[in-house]
PLY file of the C-alpha trace (Angstrom):
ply
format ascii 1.0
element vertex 248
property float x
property float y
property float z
element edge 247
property int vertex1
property int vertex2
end_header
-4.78 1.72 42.57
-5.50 1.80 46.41
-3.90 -0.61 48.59
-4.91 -0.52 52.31
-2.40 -2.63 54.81
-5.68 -4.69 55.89
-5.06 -6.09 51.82
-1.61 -7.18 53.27
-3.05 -9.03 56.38
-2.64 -13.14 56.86
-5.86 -14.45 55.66
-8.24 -17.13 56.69
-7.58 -20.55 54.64
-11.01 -21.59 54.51
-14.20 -20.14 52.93
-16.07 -20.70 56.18
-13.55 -18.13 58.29
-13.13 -16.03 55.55
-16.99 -15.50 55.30
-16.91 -14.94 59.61
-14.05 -12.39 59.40
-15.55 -10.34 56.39
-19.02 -10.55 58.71
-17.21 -8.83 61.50
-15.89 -6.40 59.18
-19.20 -5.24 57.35
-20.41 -4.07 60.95
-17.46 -2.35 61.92
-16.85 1.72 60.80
-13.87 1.15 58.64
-13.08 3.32 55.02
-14.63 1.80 52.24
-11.00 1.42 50.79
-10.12 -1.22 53.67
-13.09 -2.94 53.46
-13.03 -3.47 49.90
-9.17 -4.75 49.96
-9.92 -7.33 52.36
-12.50 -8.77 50.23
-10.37 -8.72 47.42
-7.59 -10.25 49.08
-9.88 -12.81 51.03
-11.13 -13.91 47.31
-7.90 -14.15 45.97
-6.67 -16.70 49.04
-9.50 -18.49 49.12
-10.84 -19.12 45.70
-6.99 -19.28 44.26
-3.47 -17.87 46.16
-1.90 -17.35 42.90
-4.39 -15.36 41.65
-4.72 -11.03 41.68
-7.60 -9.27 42.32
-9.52 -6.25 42.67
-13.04 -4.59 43.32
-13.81 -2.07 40.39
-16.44 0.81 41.17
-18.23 3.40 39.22
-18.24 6.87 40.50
-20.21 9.20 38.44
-19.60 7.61 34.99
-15.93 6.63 35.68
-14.27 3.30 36.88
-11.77 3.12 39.32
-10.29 0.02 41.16
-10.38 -0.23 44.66
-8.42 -2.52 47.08
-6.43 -4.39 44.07
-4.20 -6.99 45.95
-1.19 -6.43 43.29
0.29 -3.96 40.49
-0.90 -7.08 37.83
-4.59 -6.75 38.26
-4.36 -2.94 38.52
-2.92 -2.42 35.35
-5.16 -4.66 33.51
-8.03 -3.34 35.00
-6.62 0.03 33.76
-6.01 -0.96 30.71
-10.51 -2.14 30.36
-10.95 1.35 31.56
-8.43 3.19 28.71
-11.08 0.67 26.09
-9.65 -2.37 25.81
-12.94 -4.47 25.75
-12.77 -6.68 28.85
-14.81 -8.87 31.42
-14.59 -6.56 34.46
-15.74 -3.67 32.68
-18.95 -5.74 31.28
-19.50 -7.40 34.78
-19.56 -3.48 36.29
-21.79 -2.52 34.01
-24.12 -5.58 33.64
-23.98 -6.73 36.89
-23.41 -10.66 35.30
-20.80 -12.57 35.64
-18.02 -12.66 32.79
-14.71 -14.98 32.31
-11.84 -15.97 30.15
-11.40 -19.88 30.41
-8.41 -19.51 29.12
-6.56 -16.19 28.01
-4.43 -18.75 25.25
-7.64 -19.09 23.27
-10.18 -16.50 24.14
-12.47 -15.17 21.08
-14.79 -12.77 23.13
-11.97 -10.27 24.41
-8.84 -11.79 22.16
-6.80 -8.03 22.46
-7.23 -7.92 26.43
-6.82 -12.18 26.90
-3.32 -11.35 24.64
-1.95 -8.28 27.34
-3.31 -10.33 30.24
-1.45 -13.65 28.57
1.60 -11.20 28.68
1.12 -10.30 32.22
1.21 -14.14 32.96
-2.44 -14.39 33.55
-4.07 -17.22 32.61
-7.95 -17.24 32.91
-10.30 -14.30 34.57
-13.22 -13.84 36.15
-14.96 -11.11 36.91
-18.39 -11.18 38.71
-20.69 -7.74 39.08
-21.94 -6.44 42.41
-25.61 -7.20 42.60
-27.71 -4.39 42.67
-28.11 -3.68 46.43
-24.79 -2.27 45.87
-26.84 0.90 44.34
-23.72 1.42 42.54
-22.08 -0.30 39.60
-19.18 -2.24 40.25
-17.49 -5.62 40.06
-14.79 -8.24 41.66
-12.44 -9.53 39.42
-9.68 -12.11 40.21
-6.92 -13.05 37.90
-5.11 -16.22 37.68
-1.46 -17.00 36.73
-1.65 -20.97 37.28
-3.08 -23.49 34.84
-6.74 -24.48 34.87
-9.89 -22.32 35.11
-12.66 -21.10 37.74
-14.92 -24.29 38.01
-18.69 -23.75 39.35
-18.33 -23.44 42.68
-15.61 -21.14 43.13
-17.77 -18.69 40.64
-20.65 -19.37 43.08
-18.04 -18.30 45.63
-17.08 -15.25 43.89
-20.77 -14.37 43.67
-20.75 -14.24 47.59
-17.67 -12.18 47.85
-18.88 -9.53 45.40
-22.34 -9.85 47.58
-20.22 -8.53 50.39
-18.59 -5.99 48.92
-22.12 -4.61 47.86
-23.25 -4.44 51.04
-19.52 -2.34 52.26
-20.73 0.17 49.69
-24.51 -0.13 50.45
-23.00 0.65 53.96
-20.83 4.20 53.41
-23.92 5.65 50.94
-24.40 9.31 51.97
-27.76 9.03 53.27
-27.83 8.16 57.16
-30.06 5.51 57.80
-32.71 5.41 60.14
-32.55 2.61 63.16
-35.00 0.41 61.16
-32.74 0.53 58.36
-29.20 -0.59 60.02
-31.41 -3.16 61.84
-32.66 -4.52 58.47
-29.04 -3.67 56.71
-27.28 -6.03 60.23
-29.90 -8.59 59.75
-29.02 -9.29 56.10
-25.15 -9.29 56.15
-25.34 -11.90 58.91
-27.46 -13.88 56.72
-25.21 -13.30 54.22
-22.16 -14.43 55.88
-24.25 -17.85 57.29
-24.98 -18.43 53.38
-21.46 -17.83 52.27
-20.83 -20.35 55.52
-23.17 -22.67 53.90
-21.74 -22.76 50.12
-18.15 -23.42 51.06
-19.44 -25.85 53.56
-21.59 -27.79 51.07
-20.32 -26.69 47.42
-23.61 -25.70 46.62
-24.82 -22.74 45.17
-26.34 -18.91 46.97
-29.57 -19.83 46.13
-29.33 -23.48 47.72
-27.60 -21.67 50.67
-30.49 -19.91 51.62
-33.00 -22.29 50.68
-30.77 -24.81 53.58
-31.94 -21.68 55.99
-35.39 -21.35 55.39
-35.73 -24.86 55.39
-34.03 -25.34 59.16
-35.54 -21.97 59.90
-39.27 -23.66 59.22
-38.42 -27.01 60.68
-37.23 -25.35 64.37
-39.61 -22.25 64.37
-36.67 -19.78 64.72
-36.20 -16.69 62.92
-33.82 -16.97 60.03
-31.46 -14.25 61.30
-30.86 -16.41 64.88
-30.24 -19.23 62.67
-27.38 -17.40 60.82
-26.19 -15.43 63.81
-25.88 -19.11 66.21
-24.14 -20.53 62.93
-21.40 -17.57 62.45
-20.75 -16.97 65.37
-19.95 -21.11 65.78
-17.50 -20.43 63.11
-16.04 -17.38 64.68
-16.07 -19.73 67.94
-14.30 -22.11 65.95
-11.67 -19.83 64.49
-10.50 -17.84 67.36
-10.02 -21.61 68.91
-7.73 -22.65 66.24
-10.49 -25.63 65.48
-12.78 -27.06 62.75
-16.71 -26.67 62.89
-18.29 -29.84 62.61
-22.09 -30.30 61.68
-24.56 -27.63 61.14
-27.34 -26.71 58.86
0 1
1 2
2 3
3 4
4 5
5 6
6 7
7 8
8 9
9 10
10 11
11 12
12 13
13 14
14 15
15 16
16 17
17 18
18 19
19 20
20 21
21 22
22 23
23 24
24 25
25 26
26 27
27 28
28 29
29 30
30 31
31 32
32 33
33 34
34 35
35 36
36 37
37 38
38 39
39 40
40 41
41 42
42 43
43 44
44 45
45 46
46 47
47 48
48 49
49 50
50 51
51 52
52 53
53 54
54 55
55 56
56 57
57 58
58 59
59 60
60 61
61 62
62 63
63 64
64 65
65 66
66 67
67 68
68 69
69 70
70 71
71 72
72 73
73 74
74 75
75 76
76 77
77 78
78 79
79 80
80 81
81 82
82 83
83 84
84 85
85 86
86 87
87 88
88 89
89 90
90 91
91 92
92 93
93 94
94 95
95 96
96 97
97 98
98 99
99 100
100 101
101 102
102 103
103 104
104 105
105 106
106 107
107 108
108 109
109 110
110 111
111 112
112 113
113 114
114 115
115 116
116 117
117 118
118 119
119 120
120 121
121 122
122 123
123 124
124 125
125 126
126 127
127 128
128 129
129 130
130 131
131 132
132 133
133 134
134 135
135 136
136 137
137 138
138 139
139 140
140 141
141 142
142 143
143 144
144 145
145 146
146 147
147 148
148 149
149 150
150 151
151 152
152 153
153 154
154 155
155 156
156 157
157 158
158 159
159 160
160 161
161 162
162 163
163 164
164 165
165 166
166 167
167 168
168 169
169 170
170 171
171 172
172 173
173 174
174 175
175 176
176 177
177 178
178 179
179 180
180 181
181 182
182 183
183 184
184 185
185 186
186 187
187 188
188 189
189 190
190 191
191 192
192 193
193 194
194 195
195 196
196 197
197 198
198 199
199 200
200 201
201 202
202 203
203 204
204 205
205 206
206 207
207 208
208 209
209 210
210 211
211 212
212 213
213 214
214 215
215 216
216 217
217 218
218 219
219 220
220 221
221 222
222 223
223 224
224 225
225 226
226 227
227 228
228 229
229 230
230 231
231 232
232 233
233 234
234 235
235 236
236 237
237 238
238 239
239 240
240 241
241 242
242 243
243 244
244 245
245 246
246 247
């Protein structure tokens, strides 16, 4: 397990900051470890406090977790590795998204829902990093209170694990030419304005972006200086201690 003390930092308590601060971070030259703890962390808070979490990866044919936020999701990540059958390890490998409901009554995984129902957990999800990622890999957050990951905060997990794609995208061994970080810059800041947009709205990535392209046509302006004037209003917004009203 890696913790980094960014894991241990106080955290945003809204979707729109926490979408802002993990924009700054994706253009900053920080270890991959960091980066992937704060996301993890930054999940947890957001999409439940009581809840663990980690960022698996796969590094040549073996999983490891990165980041975790506690000893909990660690172990039973560990224990998906050792064979257990389990959803992070399906999400890494599938790239879909995976969950337990409810560890109590869970038929798909019933030996890892049992240990996880021992470790106090009571529902899972784990969604895979997309494939810009270029690398197999997955967030997984689990929950110790009662109830289960409803729709939007899977749609929310979505956009976390999109972030943590683009940290690895970010550290791959190849140096990329000018064009390339130019293009790689322009789509994390759209990503953070959609990840704005669905905790704003409770709607999904996909209605996210259409929202852009949408305001993008209607004003004539480049989608990326639509999503850079509306993160950096939420950045504005933060560092002032305020609330962004309005927007796309």
């Amino acid at each position: 397990m890696v913790v980094h003390p960014d894991v241990r930092r106080v955290v945003p308590g809204t979707p729109e900051v926490a979408f802002a601060e993990l924009g700054r971070v994706l253009l900053e030259a920080r270890p991959l470890p960091a980066t992937l703890g704060l996301v993890a962390r930054l999940a947890a808070a957001i999409l439940d406090p009581t809840a663990e979490a980690s960022v698996t990866l796969s590094r040549d044919g073996r999983l490891a977790s990165i980041g975790a936020t506690g000893p909990r999701a660690a172990r039973l990540d560990e224990q998906q590795y050792a064979g257990i059958p389990g959803p992070c390890v399906d999400a890494a490998r599938t790239g879909g998204t995976v969950a337990i409901e409810d560890t109590a009554t869970e038929r798909v995984y019933p030996e890892f829902a049992r240990a996880a129902a021992r470790a106090g957990v009571t529902a899972v999800l784990a969604v895979g990093l997309p494939p810009g990622a270029r690398i197999g890999g997955a967030l997984t957050l689990y929950r110790t209170a009662a109830g289960r990951f409803g729709p939007v905060a899977v749609e929310l997990a979505r956009a976390f694990a999109g972030y943590a794609a683009g940290a690895v995208a970010a550290v791959q061994p190849r140096q990329p030419t000018r064009e390339a970080r130019v293009t790689m810059q322009s789509r994390a800041v759209i990503e953070q304005a959609k990840g704005v947009l669905m905790a704003r709205h409770h709607c999904s990535a996909e209605e996210a972006f259409s929202r852009l392209a949408t305001e993008s046509q209607r004003t004539n302006r480049k989608l990326r200086d639509l999503a850079v004037d509306l993160v950096t209003a939420v950045q504005r917004a933060d560092v002032a201690g305020g609330t962004v009203a309005g927007g796309t």
